[in-house]
Backbone as a printed PyTorch tensor [residue, N CA C, xyz], in Angstrom:
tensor([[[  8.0280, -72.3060, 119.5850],
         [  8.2330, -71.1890, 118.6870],
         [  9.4860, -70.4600, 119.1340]],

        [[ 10.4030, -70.2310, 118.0660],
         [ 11.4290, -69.4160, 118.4460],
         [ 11.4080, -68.3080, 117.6320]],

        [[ 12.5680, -67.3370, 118.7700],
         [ 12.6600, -65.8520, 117.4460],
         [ 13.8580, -65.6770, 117.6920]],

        [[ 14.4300, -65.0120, 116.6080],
         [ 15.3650, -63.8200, 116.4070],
         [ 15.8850, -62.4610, 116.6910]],

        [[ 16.3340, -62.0360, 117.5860],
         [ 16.3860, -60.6330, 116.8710],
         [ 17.1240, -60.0860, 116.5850]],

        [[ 17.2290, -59.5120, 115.0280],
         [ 17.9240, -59.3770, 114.1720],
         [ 18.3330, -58.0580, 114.1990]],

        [[ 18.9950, -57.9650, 112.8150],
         [ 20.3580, -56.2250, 112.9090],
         [ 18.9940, -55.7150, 112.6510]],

        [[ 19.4980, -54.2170, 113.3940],
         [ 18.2440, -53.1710, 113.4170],
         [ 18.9780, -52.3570, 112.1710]],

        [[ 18.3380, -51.1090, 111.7970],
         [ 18.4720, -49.8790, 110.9860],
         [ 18.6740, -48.7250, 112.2800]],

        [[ 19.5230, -48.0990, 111.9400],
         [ 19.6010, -46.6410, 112.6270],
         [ 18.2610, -46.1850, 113.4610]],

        [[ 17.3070, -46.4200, 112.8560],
         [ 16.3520, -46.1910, 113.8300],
         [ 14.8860, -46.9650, 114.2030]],

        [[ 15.4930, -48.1870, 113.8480],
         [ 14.5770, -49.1840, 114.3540],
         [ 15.1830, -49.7070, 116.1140]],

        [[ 14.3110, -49.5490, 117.0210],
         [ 15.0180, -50.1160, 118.2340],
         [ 14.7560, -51.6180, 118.6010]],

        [[ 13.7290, -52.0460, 117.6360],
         [ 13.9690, -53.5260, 118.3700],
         [ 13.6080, -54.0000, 116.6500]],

        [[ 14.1200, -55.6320, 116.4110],
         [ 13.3990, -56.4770, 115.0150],
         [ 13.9210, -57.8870, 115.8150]],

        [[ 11.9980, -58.4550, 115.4120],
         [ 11.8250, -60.1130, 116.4970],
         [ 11.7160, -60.3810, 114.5210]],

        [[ 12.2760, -61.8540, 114.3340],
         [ 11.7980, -62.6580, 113.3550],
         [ 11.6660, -63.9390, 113.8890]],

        [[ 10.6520, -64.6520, 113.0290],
         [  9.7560, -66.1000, 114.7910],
         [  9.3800, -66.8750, 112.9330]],

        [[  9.1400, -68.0140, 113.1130],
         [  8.5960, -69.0030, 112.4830],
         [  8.0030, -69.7710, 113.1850]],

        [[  6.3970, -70.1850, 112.9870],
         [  5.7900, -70.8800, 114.1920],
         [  4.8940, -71.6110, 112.9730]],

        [[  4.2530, -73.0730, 113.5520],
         [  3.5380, -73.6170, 112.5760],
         [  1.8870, -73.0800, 112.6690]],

        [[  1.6960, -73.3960, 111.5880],
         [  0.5100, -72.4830, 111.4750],
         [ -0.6730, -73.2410, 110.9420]],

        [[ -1.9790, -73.3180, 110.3450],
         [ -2.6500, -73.8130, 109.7970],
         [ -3.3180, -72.9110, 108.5250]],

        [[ -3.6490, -73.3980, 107.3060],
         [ -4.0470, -72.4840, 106.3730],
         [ -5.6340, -72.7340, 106.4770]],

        [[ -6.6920, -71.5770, 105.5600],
         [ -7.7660, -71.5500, 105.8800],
         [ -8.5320, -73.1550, 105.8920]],

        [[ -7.8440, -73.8580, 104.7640],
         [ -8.5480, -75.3500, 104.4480],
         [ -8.0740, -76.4940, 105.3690]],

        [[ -7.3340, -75.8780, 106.5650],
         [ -6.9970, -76.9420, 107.7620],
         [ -5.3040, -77.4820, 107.6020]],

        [[ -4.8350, -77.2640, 106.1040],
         [ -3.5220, -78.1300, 106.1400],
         [ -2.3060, -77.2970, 106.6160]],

        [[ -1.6290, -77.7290, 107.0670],
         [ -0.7290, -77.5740, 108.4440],
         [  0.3580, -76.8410, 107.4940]],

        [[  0.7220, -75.6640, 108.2520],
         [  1.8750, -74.4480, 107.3100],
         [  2.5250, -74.4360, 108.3190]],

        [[  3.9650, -73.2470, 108.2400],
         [  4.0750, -72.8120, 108.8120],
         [  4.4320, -71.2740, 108.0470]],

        [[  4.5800, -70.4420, 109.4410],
         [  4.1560, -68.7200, 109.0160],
         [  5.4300, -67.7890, 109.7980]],

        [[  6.6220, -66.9310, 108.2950],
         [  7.2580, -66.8730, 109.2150],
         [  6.7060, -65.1570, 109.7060]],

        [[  6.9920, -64.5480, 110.5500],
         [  6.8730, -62.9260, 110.7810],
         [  8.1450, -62.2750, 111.0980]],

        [[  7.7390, -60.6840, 110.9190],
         [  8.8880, -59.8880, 111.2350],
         [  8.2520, -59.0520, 112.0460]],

        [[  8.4360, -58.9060, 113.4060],
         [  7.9870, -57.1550, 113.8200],
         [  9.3240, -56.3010, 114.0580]],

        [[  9.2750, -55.3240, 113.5920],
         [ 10.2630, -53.9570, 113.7690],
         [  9.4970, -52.9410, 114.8490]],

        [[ 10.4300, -52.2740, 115.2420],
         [  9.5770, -50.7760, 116.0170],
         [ 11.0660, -49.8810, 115.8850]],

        [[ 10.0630, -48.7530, 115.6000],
         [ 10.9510, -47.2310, 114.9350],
         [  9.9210, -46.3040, 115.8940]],

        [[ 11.4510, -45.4820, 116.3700],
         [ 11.1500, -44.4350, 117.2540],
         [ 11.5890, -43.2200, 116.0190]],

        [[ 10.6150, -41.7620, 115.9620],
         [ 10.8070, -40.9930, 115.5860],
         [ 11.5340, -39.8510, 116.9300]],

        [[ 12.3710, -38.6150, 116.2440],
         [ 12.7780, -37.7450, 116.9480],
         [ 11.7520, -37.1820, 118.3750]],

        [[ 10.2690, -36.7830, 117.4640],
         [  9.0350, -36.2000, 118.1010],
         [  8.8040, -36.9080, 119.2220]],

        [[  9.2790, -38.3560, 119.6300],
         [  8.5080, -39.4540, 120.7290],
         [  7.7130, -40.1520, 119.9870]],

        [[  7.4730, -40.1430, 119.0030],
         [  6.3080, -41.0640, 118.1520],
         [  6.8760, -42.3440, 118.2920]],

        [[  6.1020, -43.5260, 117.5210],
         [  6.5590, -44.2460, 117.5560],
         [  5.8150, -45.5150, 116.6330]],

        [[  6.3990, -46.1980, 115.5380],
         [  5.9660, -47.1550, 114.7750],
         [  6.1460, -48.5640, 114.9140]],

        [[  5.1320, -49.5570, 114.9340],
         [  4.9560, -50.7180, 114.8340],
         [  4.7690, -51.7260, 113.8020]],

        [[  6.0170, -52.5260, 112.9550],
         [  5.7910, -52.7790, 111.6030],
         [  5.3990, -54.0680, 112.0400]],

        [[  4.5620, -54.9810, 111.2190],
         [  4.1980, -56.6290, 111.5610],
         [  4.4240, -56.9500, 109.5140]],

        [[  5.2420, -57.8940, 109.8030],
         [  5.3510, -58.1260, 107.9870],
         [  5.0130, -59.7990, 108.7080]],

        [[  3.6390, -60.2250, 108.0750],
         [  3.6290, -61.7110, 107.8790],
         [  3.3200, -62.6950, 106.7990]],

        [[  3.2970, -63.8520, 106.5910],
         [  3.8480, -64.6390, 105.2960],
         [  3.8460, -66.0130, 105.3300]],

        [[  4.1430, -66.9870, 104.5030],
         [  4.6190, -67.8600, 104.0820],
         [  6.2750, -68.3310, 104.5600]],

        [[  6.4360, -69.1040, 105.3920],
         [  7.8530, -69.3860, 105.2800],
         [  8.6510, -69.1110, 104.1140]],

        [[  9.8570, -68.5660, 104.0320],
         [ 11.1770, -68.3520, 102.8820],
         [ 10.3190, -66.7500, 102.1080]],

        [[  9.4680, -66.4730, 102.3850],
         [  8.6880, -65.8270, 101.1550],
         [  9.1090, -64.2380, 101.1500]],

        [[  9.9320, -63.9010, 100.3100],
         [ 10.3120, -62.4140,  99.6340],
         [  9.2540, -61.3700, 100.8840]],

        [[  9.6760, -60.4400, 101.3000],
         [  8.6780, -59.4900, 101.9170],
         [  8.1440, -58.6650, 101.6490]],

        [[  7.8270, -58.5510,  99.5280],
         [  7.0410, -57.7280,  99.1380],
         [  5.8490, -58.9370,  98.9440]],

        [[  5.8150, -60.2070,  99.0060],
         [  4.8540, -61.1010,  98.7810],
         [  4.0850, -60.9970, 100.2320]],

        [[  4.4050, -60.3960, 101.4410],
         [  3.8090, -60.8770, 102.5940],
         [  2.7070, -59.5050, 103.0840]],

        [[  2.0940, -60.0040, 103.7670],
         [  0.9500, -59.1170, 104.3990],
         [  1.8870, -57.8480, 105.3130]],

        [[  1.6100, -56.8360, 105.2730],
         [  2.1340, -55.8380, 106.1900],
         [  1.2940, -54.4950, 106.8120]],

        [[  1.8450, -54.7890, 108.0120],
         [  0.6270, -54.0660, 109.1160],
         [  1.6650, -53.2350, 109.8600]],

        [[  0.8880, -51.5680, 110.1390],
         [  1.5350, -50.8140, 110.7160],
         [  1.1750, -49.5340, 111.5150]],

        [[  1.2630, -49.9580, 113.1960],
         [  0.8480, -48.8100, 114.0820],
         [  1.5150, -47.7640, 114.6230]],

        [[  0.8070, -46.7110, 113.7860],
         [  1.7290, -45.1980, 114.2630],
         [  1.0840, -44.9370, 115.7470]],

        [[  2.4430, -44.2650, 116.2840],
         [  1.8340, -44.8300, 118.3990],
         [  2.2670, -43.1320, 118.0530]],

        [[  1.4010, -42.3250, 118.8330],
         [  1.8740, -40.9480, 118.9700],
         [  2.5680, -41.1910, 120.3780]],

        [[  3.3630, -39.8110, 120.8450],
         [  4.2140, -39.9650, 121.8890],
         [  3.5400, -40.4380, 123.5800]],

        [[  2.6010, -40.1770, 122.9220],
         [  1.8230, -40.4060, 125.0080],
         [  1.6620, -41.8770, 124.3700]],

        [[  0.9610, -42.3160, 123.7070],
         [  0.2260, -43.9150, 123.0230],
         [  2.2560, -44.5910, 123.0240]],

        [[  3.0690, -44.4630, 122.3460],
         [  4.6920, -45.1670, 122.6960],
         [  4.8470, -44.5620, 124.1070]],

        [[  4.9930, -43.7250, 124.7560],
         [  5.5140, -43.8520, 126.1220],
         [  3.9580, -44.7320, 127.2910]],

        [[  3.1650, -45.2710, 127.3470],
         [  2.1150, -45.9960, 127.4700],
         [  2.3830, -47.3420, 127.1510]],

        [[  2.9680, -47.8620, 126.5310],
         [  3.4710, -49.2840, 126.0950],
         [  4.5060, -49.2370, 126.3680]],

        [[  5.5400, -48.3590, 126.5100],
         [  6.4200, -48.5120, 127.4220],
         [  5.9700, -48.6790, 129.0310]],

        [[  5.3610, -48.1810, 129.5370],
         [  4.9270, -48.3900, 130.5780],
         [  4.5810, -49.8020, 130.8090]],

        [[  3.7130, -50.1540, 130.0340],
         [  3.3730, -51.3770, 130.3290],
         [  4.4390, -52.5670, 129.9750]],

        [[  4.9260, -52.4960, 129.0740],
         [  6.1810, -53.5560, 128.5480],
         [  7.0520, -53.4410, 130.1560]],

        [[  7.3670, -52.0810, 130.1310],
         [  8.0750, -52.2430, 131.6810],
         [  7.6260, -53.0800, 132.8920]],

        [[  6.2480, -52.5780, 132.9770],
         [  5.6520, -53.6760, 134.4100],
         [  5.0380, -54.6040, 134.2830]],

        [[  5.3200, -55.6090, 133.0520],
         [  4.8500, -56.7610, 132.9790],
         [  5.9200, -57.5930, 133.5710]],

        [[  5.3090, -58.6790, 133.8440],
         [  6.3530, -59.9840, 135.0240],
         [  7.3510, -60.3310, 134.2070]],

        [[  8.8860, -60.4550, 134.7200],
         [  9.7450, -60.9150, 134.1510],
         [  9.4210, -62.6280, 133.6450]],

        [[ 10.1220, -63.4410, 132.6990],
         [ 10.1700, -64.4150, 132.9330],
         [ 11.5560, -65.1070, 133.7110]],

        [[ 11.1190, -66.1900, 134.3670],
         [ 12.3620, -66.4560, 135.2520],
         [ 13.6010, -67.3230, 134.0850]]])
């Protein structure tokens, strides 16, 4: 599986786009592409977009999921994103 990461917006700080193969509910073999974004507000807040889909597929056709992190909940995943093991 590979990703991307693509041009941000003014206040998006990170966007991964990944295509990985996938399986649909009846077993036959897909693949599924995703987008996650994350947007920091002024306050410390902080948002988590997941847009997922169909390979090639428009991103008003795709499923979209989204966690508002208040400022202690985003500085907390920062924490942890920080002290997880590098890869070599």
């Amino acid at each position: 599986m590979g990703f991307i990461l693509s041009t941000m917006t003014s206040d998006e700080l990170l966007v991964v786009r990944s295509d990985w193969p996938a399986a649909t509910i009846a077993g036959e073999p897909g693949i599924v592409s995703g987008i996650l974004s994350l947007s920091a507000d002024v306050d410390g807040s902080a948002s988590l977009h997941l847009v997922v889909g169909p390979a090639g597929a428009p991103t008003e056709e795709c499923d979209h999921v989204e966690f508002v992190l208040s400022p202690d909940q985003a500085d907390a995943l920062a924490r942890a994103l920080a002290s997880r093991p590098r890869s070599q």
